[in-house]
N, C-alpha and C positions, 0 to 999 in steps of 0.2 A: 336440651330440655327447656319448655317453658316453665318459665316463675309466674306463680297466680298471689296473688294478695289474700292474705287471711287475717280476717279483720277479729278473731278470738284468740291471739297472739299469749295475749296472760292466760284466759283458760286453759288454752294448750300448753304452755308453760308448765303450769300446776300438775297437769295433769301425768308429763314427761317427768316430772321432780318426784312425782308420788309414785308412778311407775316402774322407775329407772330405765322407761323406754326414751328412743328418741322423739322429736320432735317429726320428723321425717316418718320414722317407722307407724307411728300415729295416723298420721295424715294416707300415709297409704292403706292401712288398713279401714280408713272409716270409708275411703274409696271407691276400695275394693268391695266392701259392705256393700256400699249404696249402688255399685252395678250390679252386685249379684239382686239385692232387692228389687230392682228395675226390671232387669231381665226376665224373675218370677212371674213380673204381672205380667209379663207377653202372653 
């Protein structure tokens, strides 16, 4: 697996503490989001 740089480290932080998700599980699903969004506009 490649590691990419996330530069909203504290936002996403916040966001893992208030959810009790991971930081990971996060990142994957805004992802996953943004292909499914992408794909729609084909």
């Amino acid at each position: 697996m490649i590691r990419s740089q996330i530069y909203e480290r504290s936002s996403l932080k916040i966001i893992s503490e208030e959810t009790g998700r991971t930081q990971s599980d996060l990142i994957r699903e805004a992802i996953d989001s943004l292909i499914i969004r992408i794909q729609e506009k084909k």
